[in-house]
C-alpha positions as YAML, in Angstrom:
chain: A
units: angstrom
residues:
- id: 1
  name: UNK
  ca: [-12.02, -19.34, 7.98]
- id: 2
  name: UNK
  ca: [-15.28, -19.52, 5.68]
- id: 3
  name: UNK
  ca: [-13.84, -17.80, 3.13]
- id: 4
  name: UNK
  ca: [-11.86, -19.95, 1.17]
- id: 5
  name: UNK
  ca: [-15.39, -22.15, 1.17]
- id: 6
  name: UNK
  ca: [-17.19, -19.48, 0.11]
- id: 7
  name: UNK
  ca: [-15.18, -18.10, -2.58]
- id: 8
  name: UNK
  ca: [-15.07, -21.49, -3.69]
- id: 9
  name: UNK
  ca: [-11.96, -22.42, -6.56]
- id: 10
  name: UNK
  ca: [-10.67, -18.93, -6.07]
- id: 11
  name: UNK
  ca: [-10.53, -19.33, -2.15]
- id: 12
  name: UNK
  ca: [-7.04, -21.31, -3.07]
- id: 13
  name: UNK
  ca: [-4.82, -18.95, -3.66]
- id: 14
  name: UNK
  ca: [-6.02, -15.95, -1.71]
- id: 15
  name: UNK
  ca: [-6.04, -18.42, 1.31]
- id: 16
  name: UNK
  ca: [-2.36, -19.26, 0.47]
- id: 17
  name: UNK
  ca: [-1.96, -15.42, -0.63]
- id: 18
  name: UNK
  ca: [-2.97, -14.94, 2.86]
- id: 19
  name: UNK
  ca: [-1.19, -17.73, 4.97]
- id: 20
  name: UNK
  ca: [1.89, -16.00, 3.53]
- id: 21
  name: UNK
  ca: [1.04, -12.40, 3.99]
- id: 22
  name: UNK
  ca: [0.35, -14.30, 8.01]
- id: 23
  name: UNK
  ca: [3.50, -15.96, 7.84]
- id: 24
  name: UNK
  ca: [5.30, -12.81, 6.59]
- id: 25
  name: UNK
  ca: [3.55, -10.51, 9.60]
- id: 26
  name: UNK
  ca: [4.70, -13.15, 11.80]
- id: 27
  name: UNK
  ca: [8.49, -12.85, 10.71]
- id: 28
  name: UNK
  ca: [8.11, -9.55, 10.23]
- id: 29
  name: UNK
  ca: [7.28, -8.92, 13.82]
- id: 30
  name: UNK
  ca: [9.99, -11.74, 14.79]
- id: 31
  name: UNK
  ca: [12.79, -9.38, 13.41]
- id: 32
  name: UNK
  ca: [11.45, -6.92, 15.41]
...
């Protein structure tokens, strides 16, 4: 969770880059 503080204004989009890869998975393993 400290890595969207530590990468500081890039930490934005790879934390939403990442919520959705999470929220994909998720679904993903929902279908299955």
């Amino acid at each position: 969770m400290g890595d969207h503080i530590r990468s500081g204004p890039q930490g934005r989009p790879t934390s939403l880059m990442r919520l959705r890869n999470a929220e994909k998975a998720c679904t993903y393993k929902a279908t299955i």
